[in-house]
N, CA, C and O atoms as CSV, one atom per row, in Angstrom:
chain,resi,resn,atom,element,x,y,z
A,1,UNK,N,N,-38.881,155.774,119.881
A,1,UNK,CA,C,-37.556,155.760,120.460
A,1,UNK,C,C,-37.159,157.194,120.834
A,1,UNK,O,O,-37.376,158.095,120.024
A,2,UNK,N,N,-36.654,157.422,121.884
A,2,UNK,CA,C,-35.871,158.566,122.473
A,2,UNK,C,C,-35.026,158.875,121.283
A,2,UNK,O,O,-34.556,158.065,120.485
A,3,UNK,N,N,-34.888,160.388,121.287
A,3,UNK,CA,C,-33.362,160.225,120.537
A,3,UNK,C,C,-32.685,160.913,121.048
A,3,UNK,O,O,-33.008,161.601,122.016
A,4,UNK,N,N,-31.611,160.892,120.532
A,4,UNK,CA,C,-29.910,161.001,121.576
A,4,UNK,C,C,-29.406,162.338,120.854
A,4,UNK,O,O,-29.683,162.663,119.699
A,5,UNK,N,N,-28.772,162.907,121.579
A,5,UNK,CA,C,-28.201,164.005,121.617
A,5,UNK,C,C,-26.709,164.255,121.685
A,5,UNK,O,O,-26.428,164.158,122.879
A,6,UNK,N,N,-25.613,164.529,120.993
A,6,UNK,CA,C,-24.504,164.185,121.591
A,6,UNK,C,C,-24.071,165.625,122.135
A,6,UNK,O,O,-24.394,166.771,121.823
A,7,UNK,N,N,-23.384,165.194,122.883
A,7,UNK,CA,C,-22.505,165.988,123.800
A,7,UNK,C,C,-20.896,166.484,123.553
A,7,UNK,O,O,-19.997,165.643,123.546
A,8,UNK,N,N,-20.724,167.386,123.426
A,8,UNK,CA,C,-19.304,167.999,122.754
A,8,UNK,C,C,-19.290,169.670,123.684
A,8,UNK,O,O,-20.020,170.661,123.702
A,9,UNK,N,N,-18.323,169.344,124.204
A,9,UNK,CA,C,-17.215,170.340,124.682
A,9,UNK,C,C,-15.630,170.870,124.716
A,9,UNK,O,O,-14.950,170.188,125.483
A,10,UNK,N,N,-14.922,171.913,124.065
A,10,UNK,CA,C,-13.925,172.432,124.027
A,10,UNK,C,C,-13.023,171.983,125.041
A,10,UNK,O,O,-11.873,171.557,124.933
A,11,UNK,N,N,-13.863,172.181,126.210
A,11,UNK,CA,C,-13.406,172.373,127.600
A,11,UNK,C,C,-12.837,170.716,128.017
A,11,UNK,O,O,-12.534,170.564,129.201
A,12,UNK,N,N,-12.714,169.689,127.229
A,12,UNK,CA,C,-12.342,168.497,127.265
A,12,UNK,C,C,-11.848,168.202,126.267
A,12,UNK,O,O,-12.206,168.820,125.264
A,13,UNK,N,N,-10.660,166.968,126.125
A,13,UNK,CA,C,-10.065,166.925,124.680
A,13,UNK,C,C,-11.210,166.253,123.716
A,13,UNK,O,O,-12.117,165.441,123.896
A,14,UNK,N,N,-10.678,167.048,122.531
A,14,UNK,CA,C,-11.632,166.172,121.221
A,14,UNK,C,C,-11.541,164.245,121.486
A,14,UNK,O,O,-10.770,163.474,122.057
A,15,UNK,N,N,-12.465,164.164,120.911
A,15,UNK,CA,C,-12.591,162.526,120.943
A,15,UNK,C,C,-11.069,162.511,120.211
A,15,UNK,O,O,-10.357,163.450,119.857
A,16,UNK,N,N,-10.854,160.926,120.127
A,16,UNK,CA,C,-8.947,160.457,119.008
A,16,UNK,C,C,-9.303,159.561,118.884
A,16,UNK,O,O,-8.540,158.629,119.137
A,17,UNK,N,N,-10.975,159.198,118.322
A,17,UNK,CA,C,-11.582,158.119,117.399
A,17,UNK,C,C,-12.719,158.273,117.101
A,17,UNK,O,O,-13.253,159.382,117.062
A,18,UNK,N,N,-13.494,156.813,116.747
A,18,UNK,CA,C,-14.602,157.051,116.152
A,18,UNK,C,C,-16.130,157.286,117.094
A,18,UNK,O,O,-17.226,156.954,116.641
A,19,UNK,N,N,-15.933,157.923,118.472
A,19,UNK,CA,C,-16.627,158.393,119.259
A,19,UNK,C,C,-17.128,159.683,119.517
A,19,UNK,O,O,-16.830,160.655,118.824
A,20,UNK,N,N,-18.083,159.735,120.757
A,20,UNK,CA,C,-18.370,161.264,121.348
A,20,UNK,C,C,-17.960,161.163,122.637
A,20,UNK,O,O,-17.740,160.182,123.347
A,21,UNK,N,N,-17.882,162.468,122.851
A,21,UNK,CA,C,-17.582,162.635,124.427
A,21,UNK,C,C,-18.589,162.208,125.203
A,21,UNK,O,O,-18.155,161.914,126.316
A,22,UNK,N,N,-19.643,162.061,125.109
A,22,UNK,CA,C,-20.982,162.307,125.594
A,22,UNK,C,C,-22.310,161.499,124.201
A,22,UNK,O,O,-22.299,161.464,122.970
A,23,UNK,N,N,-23.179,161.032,125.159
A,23,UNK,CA,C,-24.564,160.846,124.655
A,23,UNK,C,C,-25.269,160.989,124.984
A,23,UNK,O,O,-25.622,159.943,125.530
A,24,UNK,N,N,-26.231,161.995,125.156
A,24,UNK,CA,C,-27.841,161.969,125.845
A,24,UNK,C,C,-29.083,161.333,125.688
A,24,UNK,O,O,-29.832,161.772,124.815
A,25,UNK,N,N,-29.337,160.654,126.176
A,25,UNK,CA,C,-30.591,160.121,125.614
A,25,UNK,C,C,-32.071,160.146,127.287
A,25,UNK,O,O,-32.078,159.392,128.261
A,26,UNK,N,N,-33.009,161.230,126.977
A,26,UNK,CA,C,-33.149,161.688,127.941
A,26,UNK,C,C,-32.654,162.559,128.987
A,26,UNK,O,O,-32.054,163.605,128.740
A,27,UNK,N,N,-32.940,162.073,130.330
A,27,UNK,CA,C,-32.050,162.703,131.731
A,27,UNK,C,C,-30.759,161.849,131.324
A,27,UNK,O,O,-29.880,162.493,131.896
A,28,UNK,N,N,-30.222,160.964,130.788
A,28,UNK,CA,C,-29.321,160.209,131.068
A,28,UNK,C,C,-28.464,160.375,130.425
A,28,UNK,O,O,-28.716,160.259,129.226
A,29,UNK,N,N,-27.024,160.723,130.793
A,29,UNK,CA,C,-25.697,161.270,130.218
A,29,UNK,C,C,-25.012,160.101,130.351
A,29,UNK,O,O,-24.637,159.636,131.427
A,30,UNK,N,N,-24.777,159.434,128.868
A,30,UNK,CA,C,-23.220,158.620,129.095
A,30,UNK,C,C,-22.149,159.201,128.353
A,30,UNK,O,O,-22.030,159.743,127.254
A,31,UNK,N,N,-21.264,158.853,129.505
A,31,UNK,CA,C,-19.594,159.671,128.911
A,31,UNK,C,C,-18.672,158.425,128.477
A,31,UNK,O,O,-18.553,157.312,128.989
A,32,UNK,N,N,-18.050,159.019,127.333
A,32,UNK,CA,C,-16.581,158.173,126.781
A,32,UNK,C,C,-15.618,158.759,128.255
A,32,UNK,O,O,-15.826,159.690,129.033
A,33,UNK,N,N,-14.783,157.974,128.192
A,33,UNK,CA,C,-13.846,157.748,129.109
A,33,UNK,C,C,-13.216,158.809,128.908
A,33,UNK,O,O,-13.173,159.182,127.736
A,34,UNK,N,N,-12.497,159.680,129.985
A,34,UNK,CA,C,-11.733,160.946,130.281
A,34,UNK,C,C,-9.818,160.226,130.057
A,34,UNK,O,O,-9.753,159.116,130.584
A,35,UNK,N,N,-8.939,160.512,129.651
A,35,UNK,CA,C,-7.510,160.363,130.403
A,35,UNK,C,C,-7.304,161.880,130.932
A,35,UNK,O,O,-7.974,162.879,130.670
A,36,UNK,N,N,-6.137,161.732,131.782
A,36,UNK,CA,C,-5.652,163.458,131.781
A,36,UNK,C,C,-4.808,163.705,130.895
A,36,UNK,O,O,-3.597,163.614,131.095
A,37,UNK,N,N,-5.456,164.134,129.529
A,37,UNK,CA,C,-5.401,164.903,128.630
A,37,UNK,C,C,-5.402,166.634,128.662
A,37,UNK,O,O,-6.546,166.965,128.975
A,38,UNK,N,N,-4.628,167.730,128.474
A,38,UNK,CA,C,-5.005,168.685,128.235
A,38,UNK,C,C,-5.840,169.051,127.148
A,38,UNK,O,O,-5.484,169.080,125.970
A,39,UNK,N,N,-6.852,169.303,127.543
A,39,UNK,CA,C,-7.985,170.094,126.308
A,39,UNK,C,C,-7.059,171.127,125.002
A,39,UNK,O,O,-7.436,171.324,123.847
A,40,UNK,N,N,-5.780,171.651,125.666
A,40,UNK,CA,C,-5.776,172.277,124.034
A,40,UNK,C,C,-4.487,172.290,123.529
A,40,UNK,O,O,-3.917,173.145,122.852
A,41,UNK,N,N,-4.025,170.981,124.049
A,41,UNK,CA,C,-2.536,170.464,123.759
A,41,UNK,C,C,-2.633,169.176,123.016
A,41,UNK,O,O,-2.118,168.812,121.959
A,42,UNK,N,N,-3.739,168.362,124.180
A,42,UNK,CA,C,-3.872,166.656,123.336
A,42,UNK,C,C,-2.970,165.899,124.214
A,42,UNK,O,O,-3.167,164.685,124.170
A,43,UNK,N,N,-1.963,166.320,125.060
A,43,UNK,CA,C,-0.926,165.588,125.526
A,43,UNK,C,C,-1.159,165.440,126.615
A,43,UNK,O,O,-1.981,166.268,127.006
A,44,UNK,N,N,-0.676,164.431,127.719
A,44,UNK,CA,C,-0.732,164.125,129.352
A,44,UNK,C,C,-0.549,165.616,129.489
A,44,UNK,O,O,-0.079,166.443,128.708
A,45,UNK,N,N,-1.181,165.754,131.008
A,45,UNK,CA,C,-0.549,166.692,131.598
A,45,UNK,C,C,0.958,166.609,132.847
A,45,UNK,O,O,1.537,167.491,133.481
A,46,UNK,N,N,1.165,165.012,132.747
A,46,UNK,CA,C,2.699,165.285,133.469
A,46,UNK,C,C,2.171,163.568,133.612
A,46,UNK,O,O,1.068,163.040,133.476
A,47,UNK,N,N,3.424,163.074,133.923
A,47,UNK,CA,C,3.812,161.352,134.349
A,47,UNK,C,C,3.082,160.712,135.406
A,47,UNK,O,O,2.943,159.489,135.410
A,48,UNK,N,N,2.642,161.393,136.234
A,48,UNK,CA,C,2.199,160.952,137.477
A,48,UNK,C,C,0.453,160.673,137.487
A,48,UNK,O,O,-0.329,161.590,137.236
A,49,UNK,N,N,-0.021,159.218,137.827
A,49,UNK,CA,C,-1.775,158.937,138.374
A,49,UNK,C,C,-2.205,160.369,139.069
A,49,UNK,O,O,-3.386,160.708,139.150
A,50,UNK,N,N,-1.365,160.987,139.449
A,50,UNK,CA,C,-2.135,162.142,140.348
A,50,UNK,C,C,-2.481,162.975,139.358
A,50,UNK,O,O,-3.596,163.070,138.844
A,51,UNK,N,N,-1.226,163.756,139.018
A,51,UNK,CA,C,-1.931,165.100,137.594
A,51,UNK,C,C,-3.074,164.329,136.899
A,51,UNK,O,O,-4.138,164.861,136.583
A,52,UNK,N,N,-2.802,163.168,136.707
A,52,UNK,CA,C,-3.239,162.782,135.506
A,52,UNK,C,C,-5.175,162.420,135.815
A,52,UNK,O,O,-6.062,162.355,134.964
A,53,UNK,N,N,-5.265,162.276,137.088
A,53,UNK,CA,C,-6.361,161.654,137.318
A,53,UNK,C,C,-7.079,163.156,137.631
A,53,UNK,O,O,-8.094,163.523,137.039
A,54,UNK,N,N,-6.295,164.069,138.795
A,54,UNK,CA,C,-7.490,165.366,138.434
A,54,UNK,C,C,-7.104,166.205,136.887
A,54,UNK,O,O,-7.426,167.389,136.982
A,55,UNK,N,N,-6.697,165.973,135.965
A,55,UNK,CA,C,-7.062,166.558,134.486
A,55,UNK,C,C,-8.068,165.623,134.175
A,55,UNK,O,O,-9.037,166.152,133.631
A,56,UNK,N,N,-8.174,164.190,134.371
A,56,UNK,CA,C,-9.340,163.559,133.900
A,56,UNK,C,C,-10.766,163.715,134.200
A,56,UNK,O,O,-11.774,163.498,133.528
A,57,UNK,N,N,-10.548,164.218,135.572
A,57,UNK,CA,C,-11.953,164.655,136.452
A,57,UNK,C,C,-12.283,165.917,136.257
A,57,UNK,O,O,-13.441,166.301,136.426
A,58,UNK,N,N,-11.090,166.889,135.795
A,58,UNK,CA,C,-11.779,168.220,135.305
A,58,UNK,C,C,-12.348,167.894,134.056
A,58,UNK,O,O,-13.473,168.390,133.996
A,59,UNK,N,N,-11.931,167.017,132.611
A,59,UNK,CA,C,-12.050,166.656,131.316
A,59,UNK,C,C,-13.590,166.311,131.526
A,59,UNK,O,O,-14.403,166.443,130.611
A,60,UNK,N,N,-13.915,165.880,132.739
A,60,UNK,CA,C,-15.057,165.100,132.906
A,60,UNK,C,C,-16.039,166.197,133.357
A,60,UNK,O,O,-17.188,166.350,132.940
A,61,UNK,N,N,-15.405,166.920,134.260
A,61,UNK,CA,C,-16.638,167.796,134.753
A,61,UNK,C,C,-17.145,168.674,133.600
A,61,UNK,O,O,-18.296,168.911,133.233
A,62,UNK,N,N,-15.746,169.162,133.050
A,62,UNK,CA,C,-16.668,169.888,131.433
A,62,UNK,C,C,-17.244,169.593,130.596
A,62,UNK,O,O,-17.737,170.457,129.871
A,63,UNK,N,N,-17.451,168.044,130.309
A,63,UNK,CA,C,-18.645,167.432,129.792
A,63,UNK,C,C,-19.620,167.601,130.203
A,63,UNK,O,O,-20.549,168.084,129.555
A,64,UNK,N,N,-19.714,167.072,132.001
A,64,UNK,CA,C,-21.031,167.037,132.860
A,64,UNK,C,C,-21.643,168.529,132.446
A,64,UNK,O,O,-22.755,168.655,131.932
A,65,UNK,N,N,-21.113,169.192,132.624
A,65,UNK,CA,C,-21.760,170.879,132.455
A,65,UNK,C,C,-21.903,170.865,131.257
A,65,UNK,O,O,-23.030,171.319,131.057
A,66,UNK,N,N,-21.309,170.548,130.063
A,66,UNK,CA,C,-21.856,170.856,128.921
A,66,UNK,C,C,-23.119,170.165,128.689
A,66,UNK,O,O,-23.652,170.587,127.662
A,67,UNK,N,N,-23.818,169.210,129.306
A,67,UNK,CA,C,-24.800,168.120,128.974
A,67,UNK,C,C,-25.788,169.411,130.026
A,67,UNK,O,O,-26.895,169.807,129.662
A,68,UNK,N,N,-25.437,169.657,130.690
A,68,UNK,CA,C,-26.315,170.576,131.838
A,68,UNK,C,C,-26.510,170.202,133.240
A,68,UNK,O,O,-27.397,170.514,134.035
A,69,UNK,N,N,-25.332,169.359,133.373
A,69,UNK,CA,C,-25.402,168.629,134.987
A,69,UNK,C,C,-24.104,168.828,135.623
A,69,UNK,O,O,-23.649,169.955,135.430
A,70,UNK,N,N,-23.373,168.039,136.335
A,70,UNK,CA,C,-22.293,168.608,137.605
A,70,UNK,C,C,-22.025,167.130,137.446
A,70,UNK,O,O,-22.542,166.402,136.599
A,71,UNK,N,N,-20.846,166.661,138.693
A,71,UNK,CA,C,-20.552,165.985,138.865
A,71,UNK,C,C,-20.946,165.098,139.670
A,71,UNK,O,O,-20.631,163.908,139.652
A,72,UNK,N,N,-21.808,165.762,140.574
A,72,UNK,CA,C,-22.621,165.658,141.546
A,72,UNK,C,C,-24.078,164.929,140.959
A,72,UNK,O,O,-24.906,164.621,141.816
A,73,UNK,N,N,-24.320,164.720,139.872
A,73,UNK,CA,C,-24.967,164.429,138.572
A,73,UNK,C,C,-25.255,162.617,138.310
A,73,UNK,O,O,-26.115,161.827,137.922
A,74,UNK,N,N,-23.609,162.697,138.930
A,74,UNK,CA,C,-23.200,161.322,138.330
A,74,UNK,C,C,-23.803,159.996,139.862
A,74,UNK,O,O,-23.839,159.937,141.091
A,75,UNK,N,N,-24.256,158.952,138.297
A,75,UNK,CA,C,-24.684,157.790,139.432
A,75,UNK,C,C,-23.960,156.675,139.387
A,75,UNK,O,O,-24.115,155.717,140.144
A,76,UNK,N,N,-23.115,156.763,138.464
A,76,UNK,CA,C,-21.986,155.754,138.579
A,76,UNK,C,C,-20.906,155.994,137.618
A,76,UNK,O,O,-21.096,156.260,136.431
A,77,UNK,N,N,-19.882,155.898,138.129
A,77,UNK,CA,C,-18.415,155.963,137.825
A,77,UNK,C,C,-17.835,154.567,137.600
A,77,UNK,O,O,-18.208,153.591,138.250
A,78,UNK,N,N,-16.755,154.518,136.491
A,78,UNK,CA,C,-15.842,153.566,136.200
A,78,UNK,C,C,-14.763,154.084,136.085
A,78,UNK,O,O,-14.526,154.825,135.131
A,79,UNK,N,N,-13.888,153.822,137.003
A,79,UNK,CA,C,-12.019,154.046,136.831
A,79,UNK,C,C,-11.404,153.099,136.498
A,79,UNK,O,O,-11.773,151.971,136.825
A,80,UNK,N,N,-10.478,153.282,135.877
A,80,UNK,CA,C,-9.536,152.273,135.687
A,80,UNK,C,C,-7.865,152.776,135.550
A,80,UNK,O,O,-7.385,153.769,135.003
A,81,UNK,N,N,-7.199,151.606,136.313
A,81,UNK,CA,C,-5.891,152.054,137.042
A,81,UNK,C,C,-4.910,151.312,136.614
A,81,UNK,O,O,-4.899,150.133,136.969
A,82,UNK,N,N,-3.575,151.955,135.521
A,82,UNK,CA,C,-2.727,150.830,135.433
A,82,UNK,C,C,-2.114,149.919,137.088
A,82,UNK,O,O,-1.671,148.788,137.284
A,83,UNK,N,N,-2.290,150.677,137.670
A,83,UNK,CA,C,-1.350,150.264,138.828
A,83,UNK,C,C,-2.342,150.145,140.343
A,83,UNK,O,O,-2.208,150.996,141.223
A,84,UNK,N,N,-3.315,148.996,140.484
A,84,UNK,CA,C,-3.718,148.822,141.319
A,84,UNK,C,C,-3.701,149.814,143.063
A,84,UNK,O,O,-4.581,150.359,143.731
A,85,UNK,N,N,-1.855,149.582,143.258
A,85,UNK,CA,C,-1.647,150.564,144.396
A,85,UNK,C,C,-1.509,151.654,144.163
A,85,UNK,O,O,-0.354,152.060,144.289
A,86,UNK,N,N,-2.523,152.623,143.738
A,86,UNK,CA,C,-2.432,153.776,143.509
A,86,UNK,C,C,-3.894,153.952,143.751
A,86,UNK,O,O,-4.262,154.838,142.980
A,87,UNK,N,N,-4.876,153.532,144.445
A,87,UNK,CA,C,-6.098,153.258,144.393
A,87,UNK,C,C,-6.335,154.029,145.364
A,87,UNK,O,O,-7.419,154.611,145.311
A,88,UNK,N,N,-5.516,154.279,146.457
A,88,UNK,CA,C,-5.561,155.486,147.450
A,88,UNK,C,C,-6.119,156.481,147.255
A,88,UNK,O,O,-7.115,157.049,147.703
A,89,UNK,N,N,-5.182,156.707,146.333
A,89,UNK,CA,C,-4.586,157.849,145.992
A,89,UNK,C,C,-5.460,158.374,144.843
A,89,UNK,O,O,-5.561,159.601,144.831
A,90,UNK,N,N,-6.000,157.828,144.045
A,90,UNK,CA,C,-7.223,158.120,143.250
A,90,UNK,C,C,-8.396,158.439,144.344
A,90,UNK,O,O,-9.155,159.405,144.414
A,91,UNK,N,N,-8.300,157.544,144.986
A,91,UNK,CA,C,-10.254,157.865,145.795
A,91,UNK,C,C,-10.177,159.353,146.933
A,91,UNK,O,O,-11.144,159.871,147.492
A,92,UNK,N,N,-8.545,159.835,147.039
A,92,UNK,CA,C,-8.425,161.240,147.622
A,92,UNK,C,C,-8.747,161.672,146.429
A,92,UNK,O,O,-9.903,161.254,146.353
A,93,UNK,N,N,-8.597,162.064,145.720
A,93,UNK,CA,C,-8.838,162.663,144.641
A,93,UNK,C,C,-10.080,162.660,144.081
A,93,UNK,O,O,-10.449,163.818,143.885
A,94,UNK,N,N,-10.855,161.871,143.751
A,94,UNK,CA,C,-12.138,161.865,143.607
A,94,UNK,C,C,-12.798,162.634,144.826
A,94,UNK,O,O,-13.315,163.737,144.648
A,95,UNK,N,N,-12.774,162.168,145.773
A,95,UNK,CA,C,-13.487,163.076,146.775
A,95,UNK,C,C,-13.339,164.882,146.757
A,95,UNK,O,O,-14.259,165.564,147.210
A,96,UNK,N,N,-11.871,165.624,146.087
A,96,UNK,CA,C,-11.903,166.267,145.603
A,96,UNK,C,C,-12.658,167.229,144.895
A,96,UNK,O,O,-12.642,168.457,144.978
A,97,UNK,N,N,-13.488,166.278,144.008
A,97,UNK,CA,C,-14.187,166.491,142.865
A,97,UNK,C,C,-15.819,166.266,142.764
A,97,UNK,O,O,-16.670,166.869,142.109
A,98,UNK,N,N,-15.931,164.874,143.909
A,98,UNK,CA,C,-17.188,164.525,144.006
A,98,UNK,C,C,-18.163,164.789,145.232
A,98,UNK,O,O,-17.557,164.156,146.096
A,99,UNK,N,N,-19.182,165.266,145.811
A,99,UNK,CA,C,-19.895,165.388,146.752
A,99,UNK,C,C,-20.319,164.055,147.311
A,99,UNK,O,O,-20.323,163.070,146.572
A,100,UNK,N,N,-20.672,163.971,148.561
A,100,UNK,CA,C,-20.938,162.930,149.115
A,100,UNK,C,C,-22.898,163.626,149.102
A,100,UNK,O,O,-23.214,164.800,149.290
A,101,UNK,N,N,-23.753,162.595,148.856
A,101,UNK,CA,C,-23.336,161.119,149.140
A,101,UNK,C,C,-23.064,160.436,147.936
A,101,UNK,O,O,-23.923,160.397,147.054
A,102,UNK,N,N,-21.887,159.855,147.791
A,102,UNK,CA,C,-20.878,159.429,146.340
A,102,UNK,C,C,-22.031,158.093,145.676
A,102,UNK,O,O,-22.810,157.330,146.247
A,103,UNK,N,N,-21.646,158.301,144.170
A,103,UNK,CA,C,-22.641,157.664,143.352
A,103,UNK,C,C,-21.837,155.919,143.445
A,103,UNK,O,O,-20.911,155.574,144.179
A,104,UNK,N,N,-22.420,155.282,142.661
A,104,UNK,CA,C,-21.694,153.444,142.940
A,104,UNK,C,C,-20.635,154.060,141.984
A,104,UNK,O,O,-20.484,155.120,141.375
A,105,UNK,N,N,-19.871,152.699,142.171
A,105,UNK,CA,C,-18.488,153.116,141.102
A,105,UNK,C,C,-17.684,151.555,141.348
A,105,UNK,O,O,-17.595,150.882,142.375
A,106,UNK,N,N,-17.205,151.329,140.086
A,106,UNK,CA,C,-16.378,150.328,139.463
A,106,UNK,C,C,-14.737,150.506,139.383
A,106,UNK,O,O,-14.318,151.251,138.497
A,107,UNK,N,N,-13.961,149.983,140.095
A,107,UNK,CA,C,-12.549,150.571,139.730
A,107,UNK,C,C,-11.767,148.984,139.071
A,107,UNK,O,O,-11.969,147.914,139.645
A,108,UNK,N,N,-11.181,149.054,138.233
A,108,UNK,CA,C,-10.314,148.264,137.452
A,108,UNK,C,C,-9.233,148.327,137.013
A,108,UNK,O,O,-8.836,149.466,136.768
A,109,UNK,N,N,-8.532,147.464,136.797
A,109,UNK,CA,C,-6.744,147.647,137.215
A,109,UNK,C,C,-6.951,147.106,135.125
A,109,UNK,O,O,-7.603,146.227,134.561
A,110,UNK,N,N,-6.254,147.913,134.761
A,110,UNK,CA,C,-5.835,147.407,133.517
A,110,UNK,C,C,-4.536,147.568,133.156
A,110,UNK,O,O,-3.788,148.381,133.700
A,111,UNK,N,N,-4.051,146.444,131.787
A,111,UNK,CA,C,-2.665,146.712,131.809
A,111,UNK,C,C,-2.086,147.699,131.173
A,111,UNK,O,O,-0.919,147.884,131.517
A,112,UNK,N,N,-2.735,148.802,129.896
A,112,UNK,CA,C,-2.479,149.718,129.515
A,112,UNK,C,C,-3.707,150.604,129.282
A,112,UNK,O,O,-4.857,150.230,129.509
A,113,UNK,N,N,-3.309,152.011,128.731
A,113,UNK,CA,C,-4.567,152.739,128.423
A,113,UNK,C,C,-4.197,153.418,126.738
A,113,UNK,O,O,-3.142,153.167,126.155
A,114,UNK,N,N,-5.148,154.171,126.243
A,114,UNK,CA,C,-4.136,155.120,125.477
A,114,UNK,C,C,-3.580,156.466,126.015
A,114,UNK,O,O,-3.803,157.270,126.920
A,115,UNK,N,N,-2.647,156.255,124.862
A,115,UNK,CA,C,-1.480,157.528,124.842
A,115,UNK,C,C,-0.625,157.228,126.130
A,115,UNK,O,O,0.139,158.051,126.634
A,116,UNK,N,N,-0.813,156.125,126.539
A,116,UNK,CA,C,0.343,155.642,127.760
A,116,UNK,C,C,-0.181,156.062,129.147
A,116,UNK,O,O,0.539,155.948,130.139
A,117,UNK,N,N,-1.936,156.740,129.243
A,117,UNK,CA,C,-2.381,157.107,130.755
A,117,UNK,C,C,-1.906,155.935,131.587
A,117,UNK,O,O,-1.326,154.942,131.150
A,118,UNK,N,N,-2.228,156.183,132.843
A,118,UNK,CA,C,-2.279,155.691,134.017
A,118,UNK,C,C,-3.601,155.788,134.443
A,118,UNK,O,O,-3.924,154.750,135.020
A,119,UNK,N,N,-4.325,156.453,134.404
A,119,UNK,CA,C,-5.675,156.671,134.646
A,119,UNK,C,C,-6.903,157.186,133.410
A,119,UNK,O,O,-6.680,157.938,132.461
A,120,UNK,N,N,-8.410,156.433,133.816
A,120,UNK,CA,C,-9.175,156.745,133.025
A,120,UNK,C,C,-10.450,156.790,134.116
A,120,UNK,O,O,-10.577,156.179,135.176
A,121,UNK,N,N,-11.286,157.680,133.502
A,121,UNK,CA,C,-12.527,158.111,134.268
A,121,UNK,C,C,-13.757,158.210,133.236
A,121,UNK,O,O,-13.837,159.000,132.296
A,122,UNK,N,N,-14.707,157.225,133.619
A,122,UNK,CA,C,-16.215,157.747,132.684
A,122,UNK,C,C,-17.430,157.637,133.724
A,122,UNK,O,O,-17.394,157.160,134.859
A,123,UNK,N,N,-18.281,158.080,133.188
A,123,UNK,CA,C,-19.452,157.817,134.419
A,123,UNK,C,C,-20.737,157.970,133.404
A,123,UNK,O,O,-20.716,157.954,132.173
A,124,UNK,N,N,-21.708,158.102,134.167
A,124,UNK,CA,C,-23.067,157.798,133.340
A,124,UNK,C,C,-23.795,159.144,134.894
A,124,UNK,O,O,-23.723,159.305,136.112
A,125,UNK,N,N,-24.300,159.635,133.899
A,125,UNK,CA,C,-25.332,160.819,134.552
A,125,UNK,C,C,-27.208,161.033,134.538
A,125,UNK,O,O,-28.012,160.984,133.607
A,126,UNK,N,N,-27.371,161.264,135.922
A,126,UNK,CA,C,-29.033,161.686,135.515
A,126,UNK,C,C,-28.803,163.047,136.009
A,126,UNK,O,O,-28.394,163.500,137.078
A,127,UNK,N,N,-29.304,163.706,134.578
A,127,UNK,CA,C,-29.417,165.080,134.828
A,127,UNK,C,C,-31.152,165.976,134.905
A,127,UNK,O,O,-31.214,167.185,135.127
């Protein structure tokens, strides 16, 4: 059996359970889910899917680099959105963050998150 490696970075908030930020096993990076969390507060960074979704994608990129890959890394993404119409407005934002040509990706409308997000971001990496 491969064995796994976990992944931990400053530069993203600490896990707020019984998880890791990250698992390696091989080239292959899976990430726990990002909110926009500030890394050294713990708290949203403001009310709005927008702040909230690029703090999640930075939360995320400092994983990707801590594992030794980018974002650009990633072969599939899962978002999830309290609020369906805001789906716009997330995928400007991702493009932001992500290089084309963009990896597959899953988006899902859920009815809450923790700590009250609006947005969540995880992805799975070959690095």
């Amino acid at each position: 059996m491969t064995s796994k490696r976990i992944v931990s970075t400053s530069g993203a908030p600490a896990a707020i359970g019984p998880y890791s930020q990250a698992v390696q096993v091989g080239n292959m990076v899976y990430t726990s889910g990002q909110i926009g969390l500030n890394p050294s507060t713990g708290e949203l960074v403001g009310p709005s899917t927008a702040e909230q979704a690029r703090q999640a994608f930075n939360n995320l990129k400092a994983v990707a680099e801590k594992a030794g890959g980018s974002l650009a890394s990633v072969v599939k993404f899962t978002l999830f959105l309290t609020d369906l119409s805001e789906f716009a407005e997330v995928n400007a934002i991702m493009q932001e963050f992500v290089p084309q040509p963009y990896p597959a990706r899953s988006t899902v409308g859920v009815a809450s998150l923790p700590k009250g997000a609006r947005f969540e971001v995880e992805a799975i990496l070959v690095i």
